[in-house]
C-alpha positions as CSV (number, residue, x, y, z in Angstrom):
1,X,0.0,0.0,0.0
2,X,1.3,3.6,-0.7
3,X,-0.7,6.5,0.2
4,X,-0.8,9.4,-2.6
5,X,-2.5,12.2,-1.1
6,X,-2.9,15.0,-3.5
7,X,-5.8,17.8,-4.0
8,X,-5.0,17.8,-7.9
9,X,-5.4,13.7,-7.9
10,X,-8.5,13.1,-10.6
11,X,-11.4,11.5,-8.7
12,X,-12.5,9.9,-11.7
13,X,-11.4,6.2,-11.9
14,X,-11.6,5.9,-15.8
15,X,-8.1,6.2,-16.2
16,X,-7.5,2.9,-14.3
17,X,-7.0,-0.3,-16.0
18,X,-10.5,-1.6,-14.3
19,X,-10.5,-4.0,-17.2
20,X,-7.0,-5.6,-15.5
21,X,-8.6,-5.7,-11.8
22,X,-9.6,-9.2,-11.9
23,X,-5.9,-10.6,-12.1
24,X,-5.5,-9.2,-8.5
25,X,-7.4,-11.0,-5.1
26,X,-6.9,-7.2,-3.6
27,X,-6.5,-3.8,-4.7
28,X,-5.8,-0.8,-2.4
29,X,-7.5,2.1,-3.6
30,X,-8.0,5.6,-2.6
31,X,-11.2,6.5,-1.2
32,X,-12.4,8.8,-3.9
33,X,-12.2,6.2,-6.5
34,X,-16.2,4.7,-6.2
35,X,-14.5,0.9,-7.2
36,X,-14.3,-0.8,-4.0
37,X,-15.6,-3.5,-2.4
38,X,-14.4,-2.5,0.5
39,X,-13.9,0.7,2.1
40,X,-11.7,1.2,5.4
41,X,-11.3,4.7,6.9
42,X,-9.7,6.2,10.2
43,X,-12.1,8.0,12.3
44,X,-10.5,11.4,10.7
45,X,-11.0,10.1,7.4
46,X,-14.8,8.6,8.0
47,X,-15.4,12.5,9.5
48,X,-14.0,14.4,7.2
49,X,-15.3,12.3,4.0
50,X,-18.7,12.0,5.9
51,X,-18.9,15.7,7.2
52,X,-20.8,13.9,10.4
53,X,-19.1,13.4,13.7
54,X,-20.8,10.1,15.2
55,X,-19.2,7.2,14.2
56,X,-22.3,5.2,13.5
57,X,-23.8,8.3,11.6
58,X,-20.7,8.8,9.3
59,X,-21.1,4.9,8.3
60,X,-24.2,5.1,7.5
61,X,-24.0,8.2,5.8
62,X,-21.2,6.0,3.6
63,X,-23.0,3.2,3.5
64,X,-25.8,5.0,1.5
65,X,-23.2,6.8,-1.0
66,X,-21.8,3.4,-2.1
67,X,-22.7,-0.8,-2.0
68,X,-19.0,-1.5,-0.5
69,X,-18.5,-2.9,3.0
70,X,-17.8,0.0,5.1
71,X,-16.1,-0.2,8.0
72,X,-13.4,2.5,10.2
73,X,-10.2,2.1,12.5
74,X,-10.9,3.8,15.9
75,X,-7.5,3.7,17.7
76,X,-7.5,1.5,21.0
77,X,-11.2,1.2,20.7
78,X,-10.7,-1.3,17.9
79,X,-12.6,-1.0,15.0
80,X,-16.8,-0.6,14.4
81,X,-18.4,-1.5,10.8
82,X,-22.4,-1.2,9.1
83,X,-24.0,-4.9,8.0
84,X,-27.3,-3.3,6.7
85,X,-28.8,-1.0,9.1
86,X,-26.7,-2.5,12.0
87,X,-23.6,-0.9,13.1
88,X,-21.1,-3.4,14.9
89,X,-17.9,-3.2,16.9
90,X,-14.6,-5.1,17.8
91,X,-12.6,-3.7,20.6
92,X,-9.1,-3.8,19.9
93,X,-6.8,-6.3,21.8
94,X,-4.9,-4.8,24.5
95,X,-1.3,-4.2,24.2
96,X,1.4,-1.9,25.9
97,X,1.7,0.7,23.2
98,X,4.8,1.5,22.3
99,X,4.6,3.4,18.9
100,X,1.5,3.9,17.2
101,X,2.9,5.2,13.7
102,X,1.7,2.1,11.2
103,X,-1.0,0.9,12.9
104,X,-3.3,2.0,10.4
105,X,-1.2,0.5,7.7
106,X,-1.1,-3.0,9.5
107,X,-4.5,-2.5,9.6
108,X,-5.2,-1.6,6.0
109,X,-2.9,-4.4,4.9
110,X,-4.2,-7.4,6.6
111,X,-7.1,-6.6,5.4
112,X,-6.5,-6.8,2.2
113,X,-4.5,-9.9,2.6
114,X,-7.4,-11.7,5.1
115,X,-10.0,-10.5,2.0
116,X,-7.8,-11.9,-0.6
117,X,-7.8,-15.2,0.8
118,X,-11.1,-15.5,1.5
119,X,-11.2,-14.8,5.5
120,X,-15.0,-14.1,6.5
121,X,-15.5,-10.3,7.5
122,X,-15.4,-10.8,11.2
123,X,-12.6,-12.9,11.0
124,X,-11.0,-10.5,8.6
125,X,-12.1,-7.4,11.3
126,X,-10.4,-9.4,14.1
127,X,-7.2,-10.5,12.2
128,X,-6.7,-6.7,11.1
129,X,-7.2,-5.6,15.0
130,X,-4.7,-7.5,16.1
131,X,-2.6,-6.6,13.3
132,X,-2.4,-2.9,14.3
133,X,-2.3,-3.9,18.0
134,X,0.9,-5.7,17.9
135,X,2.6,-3.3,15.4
136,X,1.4,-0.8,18.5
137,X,3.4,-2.9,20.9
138,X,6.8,-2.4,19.1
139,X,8.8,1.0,18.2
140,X,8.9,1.7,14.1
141,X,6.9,1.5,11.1
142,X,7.6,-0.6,8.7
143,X,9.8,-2.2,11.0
144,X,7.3,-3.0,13.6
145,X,5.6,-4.9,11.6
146,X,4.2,-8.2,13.1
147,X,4.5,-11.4,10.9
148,X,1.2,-13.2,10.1
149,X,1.8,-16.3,12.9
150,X,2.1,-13.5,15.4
151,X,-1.1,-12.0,14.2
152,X,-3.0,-15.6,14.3
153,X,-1.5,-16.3,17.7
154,X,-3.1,-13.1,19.2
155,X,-6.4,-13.5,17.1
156,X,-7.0,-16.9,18.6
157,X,-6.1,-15.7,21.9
158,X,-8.2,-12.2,21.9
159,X,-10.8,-15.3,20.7
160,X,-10.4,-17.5,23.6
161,X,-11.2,-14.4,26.2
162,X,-14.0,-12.7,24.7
């Protein structure tokens, strides 16, 4: 994933090779491009794309602009996500923070990768969670970075006491 953020960046996808999207399990997008299946935003994002405040009121708000899933990162509270007119949560598995910068990126990327093989939503919502948490518990970016029998390990235990 690389973010390109840039007002002059043209909001209309036709310039993509849509026609090439169906050799790839997962394709990170950004959010004004209307071609995803799934949409993931940070609470700042969700706001400021949504113009409403409340969490549960900016999804929906999404939710009725577009068909994708919709879902958005909340920090330490985990992560929250529409399935028609509900509006569901996962609290985030605890960990000693030590270094927040890339914890929306883990996020973000095992998503994709949980979606690309197939993973169930909630599975895919609790596998990204713990994902972010654990890159939390170490210092550094990319570096911090957990590997994916890390991220199983704490899925299944974050399963065990809930």
């Amino acid at each position: 994933m690389t973010p390109y953020i840039d007002a002059s960046l043209d909001a209309d996808p036709s310039w993509l090779a849509l026609e090439r999207i169906t050799e790839y399990a997962a394709v990170l997008a950004d959010v004004r491009w209307a071609v995803a299946s799934h949409i993931v935003f940070s609470r700042a994002g969700l706001v400021r794309f949504s113009g409403v405040d409340d969490v549960s009121a900016a999804l929906h708000a999404v939710a009725s602009r577009f068909t994708a899933f919709v879902t958005v990162t909340l920090g330490a509270e985990g992560c929250a996500w529409r399935s028609g007119r509900a509006i569901h949560r996962y609290s985030a598995p605890r960990v000693a923070v030590v270094d927040t910068f890339g914890a929306g990126d883990a996020f973000h990327d095992a998503f994709a990768l949980a979606i690309a093989e197939g993973m169930p939503v909630e599975d895919t919502l609790a596998f990204a969670n713990a994902a972010a948490a654990l890159k939390c518990a170490r210092f550094g970016g990319i570096a911090g970075a957990p590997t994916r029998g890390e991220v199983y390990a704490l899925t299944a235990k974050t399963k065990e006491t809930s």
